[in-house]
C-alpha positions as CSV (number, residue, x, y, z in Angstrom):
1,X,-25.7,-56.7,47.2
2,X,-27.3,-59.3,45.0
3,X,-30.5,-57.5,45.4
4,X,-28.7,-54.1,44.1
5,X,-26.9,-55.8,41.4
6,X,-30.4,-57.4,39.8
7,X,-32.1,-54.2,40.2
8,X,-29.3,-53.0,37.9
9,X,-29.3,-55.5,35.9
10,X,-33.3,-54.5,35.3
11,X,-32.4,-50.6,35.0
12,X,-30.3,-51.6,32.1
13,X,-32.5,-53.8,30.7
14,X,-35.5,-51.0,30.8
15,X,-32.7,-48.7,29.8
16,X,-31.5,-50.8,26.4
17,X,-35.2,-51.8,25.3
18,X,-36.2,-48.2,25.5
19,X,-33.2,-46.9,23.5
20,X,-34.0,-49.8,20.3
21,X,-37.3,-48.9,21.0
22,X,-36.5,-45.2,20.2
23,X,-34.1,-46.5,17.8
24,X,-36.9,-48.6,15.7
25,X,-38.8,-45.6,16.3
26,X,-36.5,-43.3,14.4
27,X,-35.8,-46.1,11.7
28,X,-39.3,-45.8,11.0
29,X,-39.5,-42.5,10.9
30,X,-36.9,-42.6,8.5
31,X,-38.6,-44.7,6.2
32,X,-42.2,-42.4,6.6
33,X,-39.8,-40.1,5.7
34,X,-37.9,-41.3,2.7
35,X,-41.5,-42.5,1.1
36,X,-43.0,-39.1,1.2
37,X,-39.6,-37.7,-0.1
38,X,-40.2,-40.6,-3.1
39,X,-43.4,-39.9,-3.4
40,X,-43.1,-35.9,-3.3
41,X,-40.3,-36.6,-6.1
42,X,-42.8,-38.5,-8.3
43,X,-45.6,-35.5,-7.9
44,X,-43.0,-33.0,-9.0
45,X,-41.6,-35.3,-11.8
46,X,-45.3,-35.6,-12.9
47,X,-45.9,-31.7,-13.0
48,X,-42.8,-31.6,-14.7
49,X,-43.6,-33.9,-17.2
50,X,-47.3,-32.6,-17.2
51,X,-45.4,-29.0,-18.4
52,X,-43.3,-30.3,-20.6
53,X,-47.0,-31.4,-22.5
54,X,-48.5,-28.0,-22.0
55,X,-45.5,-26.2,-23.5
56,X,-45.1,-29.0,-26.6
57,X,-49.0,-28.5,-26.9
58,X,-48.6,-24.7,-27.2
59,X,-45.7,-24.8,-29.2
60,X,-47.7,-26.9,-31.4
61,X,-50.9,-24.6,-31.3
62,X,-48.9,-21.7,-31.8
63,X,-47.0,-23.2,-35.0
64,X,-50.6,-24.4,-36.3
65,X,-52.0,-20.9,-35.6
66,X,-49.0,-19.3,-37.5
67,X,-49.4,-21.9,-40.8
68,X,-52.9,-20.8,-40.6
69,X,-52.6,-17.3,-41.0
70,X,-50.2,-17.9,-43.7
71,X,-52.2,-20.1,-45.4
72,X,-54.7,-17.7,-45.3
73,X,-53.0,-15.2,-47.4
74,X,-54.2,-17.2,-50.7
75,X,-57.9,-16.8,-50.1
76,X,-59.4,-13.8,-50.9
77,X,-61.7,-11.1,-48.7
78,X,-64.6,-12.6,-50.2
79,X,-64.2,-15.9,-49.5
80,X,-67.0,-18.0,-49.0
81,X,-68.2,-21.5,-49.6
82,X,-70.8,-20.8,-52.2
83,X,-71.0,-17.1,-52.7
84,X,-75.0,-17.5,-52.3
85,X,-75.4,-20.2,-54.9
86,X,-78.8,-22.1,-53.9
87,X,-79.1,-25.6,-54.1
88,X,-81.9,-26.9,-55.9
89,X,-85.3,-27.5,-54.1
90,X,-86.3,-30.8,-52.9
91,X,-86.9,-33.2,-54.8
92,X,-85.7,-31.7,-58.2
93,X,-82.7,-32.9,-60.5
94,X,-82.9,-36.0,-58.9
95,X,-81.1,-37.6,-61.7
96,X,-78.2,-36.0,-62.1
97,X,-77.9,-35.6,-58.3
98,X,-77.9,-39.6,-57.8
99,X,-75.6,-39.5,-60.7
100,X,-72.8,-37.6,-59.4
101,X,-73.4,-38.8,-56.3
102,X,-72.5,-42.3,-57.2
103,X,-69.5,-41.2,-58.9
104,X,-68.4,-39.6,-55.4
105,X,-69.0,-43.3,-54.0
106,X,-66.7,-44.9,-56.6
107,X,-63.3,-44.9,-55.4
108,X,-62.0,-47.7,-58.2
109,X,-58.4,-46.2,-58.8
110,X,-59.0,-46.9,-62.6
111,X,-62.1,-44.6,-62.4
112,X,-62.2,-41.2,-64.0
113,X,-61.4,-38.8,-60.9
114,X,-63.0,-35.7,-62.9
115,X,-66.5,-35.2,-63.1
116,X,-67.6,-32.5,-65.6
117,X,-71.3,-31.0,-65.2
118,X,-71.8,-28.9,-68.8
119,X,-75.2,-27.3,-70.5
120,X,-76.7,-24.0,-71.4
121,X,-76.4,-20.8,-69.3
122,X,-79.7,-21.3,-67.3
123,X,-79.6,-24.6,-67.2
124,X,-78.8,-25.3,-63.1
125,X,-75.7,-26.0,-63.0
126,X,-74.7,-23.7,-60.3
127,X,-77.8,-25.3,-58.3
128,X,-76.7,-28.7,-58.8
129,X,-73.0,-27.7,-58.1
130,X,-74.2,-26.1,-55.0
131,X,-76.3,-29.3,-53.6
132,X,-73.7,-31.4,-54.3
133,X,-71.1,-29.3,-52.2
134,X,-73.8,-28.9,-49.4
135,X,-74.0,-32.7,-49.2
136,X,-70.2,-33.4,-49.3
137,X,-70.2,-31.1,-46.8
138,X,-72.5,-33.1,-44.5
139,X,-70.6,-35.9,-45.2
140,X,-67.0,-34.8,-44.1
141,X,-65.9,-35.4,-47.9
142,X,-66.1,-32.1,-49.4
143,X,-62.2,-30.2,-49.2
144,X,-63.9,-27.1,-50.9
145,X,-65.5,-25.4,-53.3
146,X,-65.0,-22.8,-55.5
147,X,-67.8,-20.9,-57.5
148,X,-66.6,-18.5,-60.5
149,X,-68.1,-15.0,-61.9
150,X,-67.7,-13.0,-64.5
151,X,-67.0,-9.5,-64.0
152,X,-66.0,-10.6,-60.0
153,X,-62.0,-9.8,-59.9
154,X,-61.5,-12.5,-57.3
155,X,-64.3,-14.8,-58.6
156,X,-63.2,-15.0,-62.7
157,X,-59.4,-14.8,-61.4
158,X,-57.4,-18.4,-62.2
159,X,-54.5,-17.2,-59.5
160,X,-57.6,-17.2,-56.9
161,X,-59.1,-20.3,-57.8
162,X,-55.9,-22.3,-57.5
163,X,-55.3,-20.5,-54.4
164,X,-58.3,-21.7,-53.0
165,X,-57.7,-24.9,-53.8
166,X,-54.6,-24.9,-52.9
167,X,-55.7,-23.8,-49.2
168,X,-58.3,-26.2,-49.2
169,X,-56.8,-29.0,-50.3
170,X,-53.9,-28.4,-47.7
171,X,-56.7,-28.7,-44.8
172,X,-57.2,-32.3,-46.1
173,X,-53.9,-33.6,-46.5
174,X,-50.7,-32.6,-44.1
175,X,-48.2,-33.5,-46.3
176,X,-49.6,-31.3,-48.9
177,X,-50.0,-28.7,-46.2
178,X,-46.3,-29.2,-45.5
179,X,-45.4,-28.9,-49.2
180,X,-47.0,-25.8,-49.6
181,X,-45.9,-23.9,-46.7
182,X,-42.4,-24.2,-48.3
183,X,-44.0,-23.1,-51.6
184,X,-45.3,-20.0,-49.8
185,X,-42.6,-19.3,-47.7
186,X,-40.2,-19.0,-51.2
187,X,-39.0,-15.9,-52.0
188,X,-41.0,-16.1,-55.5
189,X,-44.0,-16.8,-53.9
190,X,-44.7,-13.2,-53.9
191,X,-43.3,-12.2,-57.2
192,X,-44.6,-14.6,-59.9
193,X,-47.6,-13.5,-61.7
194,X,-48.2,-15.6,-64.9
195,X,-50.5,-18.0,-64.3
196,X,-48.5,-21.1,-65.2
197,X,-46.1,-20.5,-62.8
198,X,-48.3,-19.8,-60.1
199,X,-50.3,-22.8,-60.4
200,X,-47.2,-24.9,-60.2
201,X,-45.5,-23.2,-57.2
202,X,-49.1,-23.7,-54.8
203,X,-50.5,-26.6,-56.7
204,X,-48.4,-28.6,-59.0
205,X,-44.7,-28.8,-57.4
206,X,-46.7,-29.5,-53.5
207,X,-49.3,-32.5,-55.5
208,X,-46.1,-33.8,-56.8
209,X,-44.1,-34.3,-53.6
210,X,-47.2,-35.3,-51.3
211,X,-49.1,-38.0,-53.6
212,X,-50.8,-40.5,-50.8
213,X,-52.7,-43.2,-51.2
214,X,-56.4,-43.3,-49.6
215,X,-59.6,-45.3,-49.2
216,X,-61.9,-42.4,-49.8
217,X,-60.4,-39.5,-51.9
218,X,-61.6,-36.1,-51.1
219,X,-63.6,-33.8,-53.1
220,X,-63.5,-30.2,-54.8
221,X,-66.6,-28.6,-56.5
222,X,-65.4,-26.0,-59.4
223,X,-69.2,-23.7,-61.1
224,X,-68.6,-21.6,-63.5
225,X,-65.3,-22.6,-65.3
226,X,-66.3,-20.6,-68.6
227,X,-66.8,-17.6,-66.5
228,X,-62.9,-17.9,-65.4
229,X,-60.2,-15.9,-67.0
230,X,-58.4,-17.8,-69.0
231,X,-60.6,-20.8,-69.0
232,X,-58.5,-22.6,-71.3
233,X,-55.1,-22.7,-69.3
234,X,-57.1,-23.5,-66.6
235,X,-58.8,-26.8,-67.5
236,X,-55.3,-28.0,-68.8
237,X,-54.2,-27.9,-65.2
238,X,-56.8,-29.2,-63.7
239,X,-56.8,-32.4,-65.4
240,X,-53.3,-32.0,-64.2
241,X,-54.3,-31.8,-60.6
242,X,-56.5,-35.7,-61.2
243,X,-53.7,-37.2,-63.0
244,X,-50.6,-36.0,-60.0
245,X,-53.0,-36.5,-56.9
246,X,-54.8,-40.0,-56.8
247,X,-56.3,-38.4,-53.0
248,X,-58.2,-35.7,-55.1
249,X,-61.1,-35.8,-57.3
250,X,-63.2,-32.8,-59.0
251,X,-66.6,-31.9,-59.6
252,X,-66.4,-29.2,-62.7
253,X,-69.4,-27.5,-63.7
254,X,-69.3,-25.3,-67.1
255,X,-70.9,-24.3,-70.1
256,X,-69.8,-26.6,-73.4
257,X,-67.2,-24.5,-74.7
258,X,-64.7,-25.4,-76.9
259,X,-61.7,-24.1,-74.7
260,X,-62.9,-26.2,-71.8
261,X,-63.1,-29.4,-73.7
């Protein structure tokens, strides 16, 4: 009997180590379990937050893309950054080239932010106005340039010149930009035609609410101001654009005549 009992005794023991063996088995299985469920949770809760990026990105692209187009609808067909205006040849007007250049360089708050380029038709202006755009260019200063004709109907127009600044200048600055996307988007946006008013709805009201403060200012190149309609009118408002927006400064080539002065 007491042989039977201890080999019972041992059964149960086998018995009882096998089942928390099988137990401590299944707890650990558990816990395999309940760290790939955690770490399957934290792969789906990256892909979601990984989607929630791509669909704020696209929003984002899709709202750029759509102020683009509509900032668009101020330049004209022929738009182009110096409507074949050749810069002079090397090592010519090197002068006047240093000149201006070093005005571009001097970003003294107290300095004259318009530079204007005058002489005699045949002179170089256009040439001159043209290198210096090509090198602002190269440097990541230039916000655009604008080179007027007489006879052109987009080239002599005033509406299209602020337009193109306006476009340009909204490239450099997102405020601005912001500014005149409301100016666009207003219902007189497509009805005013007078040139006063235009220039303050895309140029003037937007330079007045977005004024910032920067190291380097950026740069617009105007050739040809005499050959503008309304030439005058024009140069008033420009002076306007220096005197509201410290950010902007303008190269203005012209003839010497008395409207422009």
């Amino acid at each position: 009997m007491k042989g039977l009992t201890e080999k019972l005794r041992e059964s149960e023991r086998r018995i009882l180590k096998a089942f928390l063996v099988e137990i401590h088995e299944s707890q650990e299985e558990q816990s395999r379990w309940k760290e790939e469920q955690s770490r399957w949770q934290e792969e789906l809760s990256r892909k979601q937050r990984e989607h929630a990026r791509w669909q704020e990105e696209q929003a984002r692209e899709q709202k750029a893309n759509a102020e683009e187009a509509k900032l668009r609808q101020l330049l004209s067909a022929n738009d182009s950054l110096q409507y074949g205006k050749v810069p002079c040849i090397s090592g010519t007007r090197i002068s006047i080239l240093e000149k201006i250049e070093a005005w571009t360089q001097d970003n003294d708050p107290q300095s004259p932010r318009l530079y204007w380029l005058y002489g005699v038709a045949g002179c170089g202006k256009s040439a001159v106005a043209a290198s210096i755009a090509q090198e602002l260019e190269k440097q990541g200063r230039l916000a655009g340039a604008f080179f007027c004709k007489r006879g052109d109907s987009e080239r002599e127009s005033p509406q299209q010149l602020v337009a193109h600044m306006a476009f340009y200048l909204a490239r450099a600055n997102p405020t601005f930009r912001g500014e005149l996307l409301v100016s666009i988007n207003h219902p007189n946006f497509l009805v005013v035609k007078d040139f006063d008013s235009y220039f303050d709805l895309v140029l003037g009201k937007p330079l007045s609410k977005s004024n910032v403060t920067t190291e380097e200012p950026v740069i617009f190149v105007i050739d040809g101001l005499d050959e503008c309609v309304n030439n005058r009118a024009v140069a008033v408002h420009l002076v306007k654009v220096v005197a509201e927006a410290s950010w902007v400064k303008l190269i203005v080539a012209s003839r010497d005549e008395t409207p422009i002065r």
